[in-house]
Structures are given as structure tokens and as C-alpha cells.
C-alpha positions in Angstrom: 105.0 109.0 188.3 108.2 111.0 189.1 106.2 111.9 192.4 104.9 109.1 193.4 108.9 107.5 192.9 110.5 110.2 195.2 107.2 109.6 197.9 107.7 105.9 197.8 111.8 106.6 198.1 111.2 108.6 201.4 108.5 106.8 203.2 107.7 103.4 201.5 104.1 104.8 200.9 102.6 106.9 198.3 98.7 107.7 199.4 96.5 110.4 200.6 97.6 112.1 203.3 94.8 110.0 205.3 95.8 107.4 205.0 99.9 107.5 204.9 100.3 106.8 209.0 98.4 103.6 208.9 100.1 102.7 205.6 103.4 103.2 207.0 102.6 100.8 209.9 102.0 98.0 207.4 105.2 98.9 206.0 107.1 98.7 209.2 105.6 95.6 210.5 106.0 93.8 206.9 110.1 94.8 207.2 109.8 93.6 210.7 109.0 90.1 209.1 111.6 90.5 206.0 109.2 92.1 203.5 110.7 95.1 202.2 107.0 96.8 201.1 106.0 99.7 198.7 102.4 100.6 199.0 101.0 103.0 196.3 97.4 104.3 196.6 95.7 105.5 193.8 92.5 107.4 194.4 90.7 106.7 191.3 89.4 103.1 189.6 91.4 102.3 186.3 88.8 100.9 183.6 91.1 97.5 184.3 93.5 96.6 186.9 96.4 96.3 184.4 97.7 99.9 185.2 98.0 99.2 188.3 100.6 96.2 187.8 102.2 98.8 185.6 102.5 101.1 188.1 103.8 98.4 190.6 106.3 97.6 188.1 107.6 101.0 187.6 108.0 101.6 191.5 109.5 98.1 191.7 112.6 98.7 189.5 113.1 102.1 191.0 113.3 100.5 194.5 114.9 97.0 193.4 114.5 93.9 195.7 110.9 95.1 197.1 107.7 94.4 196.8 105.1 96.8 195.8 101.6 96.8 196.2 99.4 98.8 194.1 96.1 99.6 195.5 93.1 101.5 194.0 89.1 101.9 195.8 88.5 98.3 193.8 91.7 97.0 192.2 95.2 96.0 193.5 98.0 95.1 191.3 101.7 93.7 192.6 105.1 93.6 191.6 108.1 91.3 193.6 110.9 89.7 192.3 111.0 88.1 195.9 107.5 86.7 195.2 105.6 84.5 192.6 103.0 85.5 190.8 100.5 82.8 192.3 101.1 84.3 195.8 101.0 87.9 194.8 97.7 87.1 192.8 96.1 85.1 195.8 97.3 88.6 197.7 95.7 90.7 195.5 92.2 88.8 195.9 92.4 89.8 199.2 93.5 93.7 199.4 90.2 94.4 197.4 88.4 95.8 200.8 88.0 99.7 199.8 90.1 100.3 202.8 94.0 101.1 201.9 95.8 100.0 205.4 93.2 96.4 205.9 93.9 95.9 201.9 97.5 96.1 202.7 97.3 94.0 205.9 95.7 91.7 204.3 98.2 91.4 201.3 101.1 91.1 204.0 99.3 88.3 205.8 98.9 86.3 202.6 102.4 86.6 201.7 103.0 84.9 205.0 101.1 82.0 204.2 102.3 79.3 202.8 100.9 78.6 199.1 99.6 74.4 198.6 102.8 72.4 197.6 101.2 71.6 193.7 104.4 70.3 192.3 105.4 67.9 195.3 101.8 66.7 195.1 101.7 66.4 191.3 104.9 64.0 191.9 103.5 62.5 194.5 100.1 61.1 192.4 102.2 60.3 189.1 104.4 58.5 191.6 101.0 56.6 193.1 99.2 56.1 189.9 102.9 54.5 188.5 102.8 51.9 191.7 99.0 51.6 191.1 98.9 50.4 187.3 101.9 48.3 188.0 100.6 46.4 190.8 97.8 45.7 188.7 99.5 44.7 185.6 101.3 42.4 188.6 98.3 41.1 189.8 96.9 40.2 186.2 99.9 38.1 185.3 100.2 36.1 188.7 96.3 35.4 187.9 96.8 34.3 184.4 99.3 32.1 185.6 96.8 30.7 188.6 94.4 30.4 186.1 96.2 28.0 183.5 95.0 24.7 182.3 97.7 22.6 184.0 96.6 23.8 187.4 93.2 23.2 186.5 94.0 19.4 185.5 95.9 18.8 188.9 92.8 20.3 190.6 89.9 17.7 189.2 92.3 15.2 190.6 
């Protein structure tokens, strides 16, 4: 881990050597937009993708304030205190190519994107379902009173 630290200190990208130039791109173009991106590549599978977000957790607090992406041939895991966990998960889904620098482009593009506004909506339909019922509750007394026998009388006559 101690390596992987000091690699990610000096060049924002721990990976094989292969794939380190491309990696770096990502990392450049991501500050370019205000992402300050750690990429980790890990050349094995983990049984779970748990160790991953460990590992992304540990290289966070050593470089406080970034984002770091985690990326293994079938896994990804994230850490970001920039970053909530619904955007980094939707970010993971999509850096699960096999390929290290499209994974992390992808990850960077989907951090770009903005996420569907849930809590403004959620307010939005309590706020609609609120003016709904009451309108009907309206409707139902101004009916009642339409309907009453003493407008019924004055009808027949």
C-alpha cells in the first residue's frame, strides 16, 4: 500500500506501466474540469469489490480533497468526499470495461453529469398529491351542499 501511496503522490496514477500515460491523461483532463483524480489499477480480480473501496479509501485520506478511483479487470470501487455515493456508484457501473483509461473516462464523464433531482421531485408530488386530495375533498363539500334537499324543493317548483 506504502507503494501505491508514494506512486499516486507523484503522478495521480498507480497502474502498470502500460497503462500509466493514458491514465495520466484522464487525470489531467479531469483537473482541467475541477476533478482532482486518483486512479489506482489493480491487476488482479478481488473475490468482491469491497477491497477495492478500501483501497480507494486509504489513497483518499492520504491525498485529502480527491477523488480516487479504484479499478480492477472487472471491479471499480471509489472514494470522494467531493462526491456522493449515488454518483460515484452510477460511476462505477460504468468504468467496468476491462480497459483502465475508457473505465476511467468513463467514470470522469459520469461525474459530469448531472444525477435526477429525487428530492425536488419527491417535494414536488407530496406538494401535488396535497393540492389533489384537497381539491377533492373541496369538490365533495360544494356537491353535498348542491345536492341538499332545500335545493331540490326549489327545483320541482
Amino acid at each position: 500500500m506504502d507503494a501505491v501511496k508514494a506512486e499516486v503522490a507523484a503522478g495521480g496514477v498507480s497502474a502498470p506501466k502500460s497503462d500509466v500515460p493514458g491514465l495520466k491523461q484522464v487525470v489531467a483532463d479531469a483537473r482541467a474540469d475541477g476533478i482532482d483524480l486518483k486512479i489506482v489499477v489493480v491487476d488482479v480480480n478481488p473475490p468482491i469489490d469491497t477491497p477495492l473501496r478500501d483501497i480507494a479509501t486509504v489513497v483518499g485520506q492520504a491525498n485529502p480533497g480527491s477523488t480516487v478511483l479504484v479499478l480492477s479487470p472487472s471491479f471499480s470501487g471509489t472514494y470522494s468526499p467531493t462526491y456522493d455515493r449515488v454518483l460515484l456508484e452510477a460511476g462505477e457501473d460504468l468504468a467496468r470495461t476491462g480497459n483502465p483509461v475508457q473505465s476511467a473516462q468513463n467514470f470522469v464523464s459520469q461525474l459530469g453529469t448531472p444525477i435526477f433531482p429525487w428530492t425536488e421531485f419527491t417535494i414536488f408530488l407530496t406538494v401535488a398529491v396535497f393540492l389533489a386530495a384537497l381539491a377533492t375533498r373541496i369538490l365533495q363539500v360544494v356537491s353535498k351542499r348542491s345536492g341538499s334537499p332545500e335545493n331540490t324543493v326549489l327545483a320541482d317548483n
